[in-house]
C-alpha positions in Angstrom: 59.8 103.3 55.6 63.1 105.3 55.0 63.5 109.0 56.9 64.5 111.4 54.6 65.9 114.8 55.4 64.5 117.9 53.2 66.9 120.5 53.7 66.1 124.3 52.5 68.6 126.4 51.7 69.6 130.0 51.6 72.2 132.0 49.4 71.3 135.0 51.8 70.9 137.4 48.2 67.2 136.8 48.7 64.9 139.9 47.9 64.0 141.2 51.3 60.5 140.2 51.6 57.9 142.8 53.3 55.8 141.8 56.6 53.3 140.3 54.0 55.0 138.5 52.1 56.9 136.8 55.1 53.5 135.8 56.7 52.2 134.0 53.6 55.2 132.0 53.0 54.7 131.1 56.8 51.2 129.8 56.1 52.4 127.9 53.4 54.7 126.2 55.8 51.8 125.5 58.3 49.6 124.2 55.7 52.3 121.9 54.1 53.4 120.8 57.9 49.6 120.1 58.3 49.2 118.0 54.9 52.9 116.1 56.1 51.3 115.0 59.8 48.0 113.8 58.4 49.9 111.4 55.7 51.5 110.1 58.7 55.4 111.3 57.0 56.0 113.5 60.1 59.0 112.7 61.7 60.4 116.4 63.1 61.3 119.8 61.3 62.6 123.5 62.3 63.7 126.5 60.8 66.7 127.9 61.4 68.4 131.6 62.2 70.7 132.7 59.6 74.2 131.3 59.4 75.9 134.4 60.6 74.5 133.4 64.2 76.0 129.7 63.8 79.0 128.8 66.0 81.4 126.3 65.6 82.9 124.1 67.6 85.8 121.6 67.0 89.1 120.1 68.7 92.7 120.5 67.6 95.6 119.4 69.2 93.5 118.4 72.2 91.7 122.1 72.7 88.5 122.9 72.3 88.1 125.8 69.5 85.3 127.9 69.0 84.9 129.8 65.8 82.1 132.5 64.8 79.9 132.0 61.3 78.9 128.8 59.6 81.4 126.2 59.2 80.8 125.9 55.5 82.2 128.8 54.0 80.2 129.0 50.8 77.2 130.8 49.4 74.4 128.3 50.2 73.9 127.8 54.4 70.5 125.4 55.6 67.7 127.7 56.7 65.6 125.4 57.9 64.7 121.0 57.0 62.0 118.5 58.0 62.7 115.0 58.4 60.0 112.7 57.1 59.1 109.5 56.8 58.3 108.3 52.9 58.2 104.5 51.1 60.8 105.5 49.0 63.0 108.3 47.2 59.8 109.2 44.7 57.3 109.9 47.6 60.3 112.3 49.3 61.3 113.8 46.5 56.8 114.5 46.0 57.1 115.8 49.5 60.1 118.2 48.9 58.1 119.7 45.6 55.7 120.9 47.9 57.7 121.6 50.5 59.8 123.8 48.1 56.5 125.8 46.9 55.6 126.2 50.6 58.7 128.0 51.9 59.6 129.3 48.2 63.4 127.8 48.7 65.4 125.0 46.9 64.8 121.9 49.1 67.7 119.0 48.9 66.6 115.4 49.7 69.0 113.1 51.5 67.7 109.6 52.8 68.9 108.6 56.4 71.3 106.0 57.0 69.8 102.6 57.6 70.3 101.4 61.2 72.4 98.6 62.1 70.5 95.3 61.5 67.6 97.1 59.8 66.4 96.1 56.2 66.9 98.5 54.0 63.7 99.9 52.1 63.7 98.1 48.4 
């Protein structure tokens, strides 16, 4: 089986949402976390805080640099992702269509590397 990672993103021009509205969407999330660990695709997920509280970190010319705010500077910054565990690109992408009606974001599906000496999934 090949991970996949399901990322949800953000444009940060979402309506604000009222208390309500914030708890269903998380109850969507449990319940779609719930279905996702009884098939056995569980591998690990997490939500994130916005981007403005990213740091980040790189060298140049030997230093260590730290930088305030995402790295990417674009409109769309990850919220939050699950990796999972699927046969192959049609059961992850079935996966993300729920998971994007859970958490009511656009969910991109990138497949993990293969590891060294591993057969790939056909």
């Amino acid at each position: 089986m090949t991970q996949y990672l399901l990322s949800v993103y953000m444009t940060g021009d979402e309506p604000e949402l009222s208390e309500d509205e914030i708890q269903k969407i998380y109850g969507q999330v449990d319940e779609f976390n719930a279905e996702v660990k009884a098939a056995g695709a569980w591998v690990f997920a997490g939500g994130l805080h916005p981007a403005t509280s990213a740091t980040v970190v790189r060298v140049q010319d030997g230093e260590v640099l730290t930088t305030d705010g995402p790295f990417a500077e674009t409109k769309e910054q990850l919220g939050g992702f699950w990796v999972i565990e699927a046969a192959d690109l049609d059961a992850a992408l079935a996966w993300a269509a729920k998971g994007t009606a859970a958490c009511m974001g656009p969910v991109e599906v990138r497949p993990f590397q293969d590891d060294p000496g591993e057969e790939p999934d056909a």
